[in-house]
C-alpha beads as a LAMMPS data file, in Angstrom:
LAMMPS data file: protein, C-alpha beads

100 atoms
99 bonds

1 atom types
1 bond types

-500.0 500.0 xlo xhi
-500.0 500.0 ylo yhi
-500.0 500.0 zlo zhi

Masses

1 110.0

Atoms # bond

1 1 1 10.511 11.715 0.995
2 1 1 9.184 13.224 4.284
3 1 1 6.059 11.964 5.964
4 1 1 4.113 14.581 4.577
5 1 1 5.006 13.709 0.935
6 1 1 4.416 9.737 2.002
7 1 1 0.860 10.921 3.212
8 1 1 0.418 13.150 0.022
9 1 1 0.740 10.252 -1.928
10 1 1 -0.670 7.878 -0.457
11 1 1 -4.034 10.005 0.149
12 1 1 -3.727 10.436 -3.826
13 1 1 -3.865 6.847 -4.642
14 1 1 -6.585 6.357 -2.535
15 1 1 -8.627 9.226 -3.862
16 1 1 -7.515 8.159 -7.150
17 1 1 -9.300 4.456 -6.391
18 1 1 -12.340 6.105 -5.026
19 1 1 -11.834 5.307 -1.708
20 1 1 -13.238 6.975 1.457
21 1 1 -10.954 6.544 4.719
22 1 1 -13.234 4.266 6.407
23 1 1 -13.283 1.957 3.066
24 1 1 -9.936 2.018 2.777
25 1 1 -9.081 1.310 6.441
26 1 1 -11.679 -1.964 5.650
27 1 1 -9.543 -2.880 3.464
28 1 1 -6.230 -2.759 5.456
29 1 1 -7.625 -4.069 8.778
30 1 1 -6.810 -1.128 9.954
31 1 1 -9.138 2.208 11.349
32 1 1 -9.944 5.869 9.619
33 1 1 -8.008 7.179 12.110
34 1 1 -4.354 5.645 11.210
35 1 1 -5.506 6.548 8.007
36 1 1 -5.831 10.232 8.571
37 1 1 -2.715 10.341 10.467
38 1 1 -0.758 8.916 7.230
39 1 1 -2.226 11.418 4.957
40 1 1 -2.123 13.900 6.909
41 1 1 1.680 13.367 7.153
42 1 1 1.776 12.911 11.565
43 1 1 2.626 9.119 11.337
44 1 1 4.892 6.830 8.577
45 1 1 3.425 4.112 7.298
46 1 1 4.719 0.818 8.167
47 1 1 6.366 -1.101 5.024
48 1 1 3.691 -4.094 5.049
49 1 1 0.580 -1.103 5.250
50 1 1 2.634 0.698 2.620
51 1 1 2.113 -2.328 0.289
52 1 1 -1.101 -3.318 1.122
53 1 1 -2.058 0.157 0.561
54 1 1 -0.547 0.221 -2.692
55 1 1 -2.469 -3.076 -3.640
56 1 1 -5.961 -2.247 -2.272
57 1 1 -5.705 1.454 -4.362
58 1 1 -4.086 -0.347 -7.353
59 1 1 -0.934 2.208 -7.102
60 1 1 1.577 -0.768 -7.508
61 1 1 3.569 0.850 -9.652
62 1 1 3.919 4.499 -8.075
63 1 1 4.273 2.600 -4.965
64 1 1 6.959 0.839 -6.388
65 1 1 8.785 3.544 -8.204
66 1 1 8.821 5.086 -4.306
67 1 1 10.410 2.185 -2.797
68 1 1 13.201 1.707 -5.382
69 1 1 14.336 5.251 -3.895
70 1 1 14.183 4.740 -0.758
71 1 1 15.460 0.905 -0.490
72 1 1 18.650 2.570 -2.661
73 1 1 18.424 -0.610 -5.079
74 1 1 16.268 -1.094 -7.775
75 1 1 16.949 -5.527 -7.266
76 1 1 15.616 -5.350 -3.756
77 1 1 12.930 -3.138 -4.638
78 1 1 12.042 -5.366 -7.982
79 1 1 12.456 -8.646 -5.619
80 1 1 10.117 -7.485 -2.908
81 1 1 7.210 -6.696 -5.291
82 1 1 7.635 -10.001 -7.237
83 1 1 7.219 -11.881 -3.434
84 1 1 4.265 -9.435 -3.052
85 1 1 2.344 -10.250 -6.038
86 1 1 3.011 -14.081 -5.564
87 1 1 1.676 -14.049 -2.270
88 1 1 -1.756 -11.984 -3.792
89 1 1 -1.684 -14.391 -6.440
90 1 1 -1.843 -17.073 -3.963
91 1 1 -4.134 -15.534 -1.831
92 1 1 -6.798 -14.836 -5.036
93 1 1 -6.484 -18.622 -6.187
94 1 1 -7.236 -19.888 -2.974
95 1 1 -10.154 -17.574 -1.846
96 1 1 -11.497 -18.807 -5.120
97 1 1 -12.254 -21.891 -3.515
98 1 1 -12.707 -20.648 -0.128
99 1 1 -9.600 -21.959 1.489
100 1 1 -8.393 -18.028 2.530

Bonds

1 1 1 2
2 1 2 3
3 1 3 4
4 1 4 5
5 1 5 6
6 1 6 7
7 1 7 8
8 1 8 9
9 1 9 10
10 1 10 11
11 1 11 12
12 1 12 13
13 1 13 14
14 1 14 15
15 1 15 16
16 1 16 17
17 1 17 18
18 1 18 19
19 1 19 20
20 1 20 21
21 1 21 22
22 1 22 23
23 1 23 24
24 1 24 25
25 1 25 26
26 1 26 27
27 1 27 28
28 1 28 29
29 1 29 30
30 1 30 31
31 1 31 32
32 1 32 33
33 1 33 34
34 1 34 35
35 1 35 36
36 1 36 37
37 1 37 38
38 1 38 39
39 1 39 40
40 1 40 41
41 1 41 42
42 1 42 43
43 1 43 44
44 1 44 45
45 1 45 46
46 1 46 47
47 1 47 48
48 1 48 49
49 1 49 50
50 1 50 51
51 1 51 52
52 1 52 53
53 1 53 54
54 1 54 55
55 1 55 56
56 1 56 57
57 1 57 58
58 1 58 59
59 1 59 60
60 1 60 61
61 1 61 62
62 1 62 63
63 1 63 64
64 1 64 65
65 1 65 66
66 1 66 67
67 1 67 68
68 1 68 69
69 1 69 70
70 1 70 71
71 1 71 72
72 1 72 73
73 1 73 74
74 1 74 75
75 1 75 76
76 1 76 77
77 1 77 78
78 1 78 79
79 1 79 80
80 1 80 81
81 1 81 82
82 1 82 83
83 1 83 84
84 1 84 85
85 1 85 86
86 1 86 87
87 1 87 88
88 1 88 89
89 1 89 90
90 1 90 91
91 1 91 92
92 1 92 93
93 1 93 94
94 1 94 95
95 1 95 96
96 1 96 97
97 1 97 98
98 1 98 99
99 1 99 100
């Protein structure tokens, strides 16, 4: 996929969510700007943005289906997301009782 496809899809998902740009960025620690630039296909997200994207717009699995291509095996792909969504697990149970 080219950068302008990545953005295409990514602005989807967030659209999709009900996101603004400025929420979104929020979300990702990040700024409207970089956001733009994604969508707009001028910059490529990096992998770790990619994700988080993915998890803050609930696009895991379209995400997912995306990476599988591009990583060229569907293990590394499947073995990535599974590290992912133990580390949000993680993450959830322990802002539960404030320790994140």
């Amino acid at each position: 996929m080219t950068s302008t496809e990545v953005g295409a899809l990514l602005r989807m998902c967030r659209e999709m969510a009900g996101l603004s740009q400025d929420a979104l960025a929020q979300q990702l620690h990040s700024n409207r700007n970089t956001i733009s630039r994604i969508e707009n296909g001028k910059d490529m997200p990096e992998i770790d943005l990619f994700v988080n994207w993915a998890f803050a717009t609930r696009a895991n699995g379209i995400v997912e289906a995306y990476l599988s291509q591009q990583l060229r095996g569907q293990e590394q792909a499947q073995a990535f997301f599974q590290i992912m969504h133990a580390i949000r697990d993680v993450a959830a149970v322990l802002s539960k009782f404030q320790i994140a």
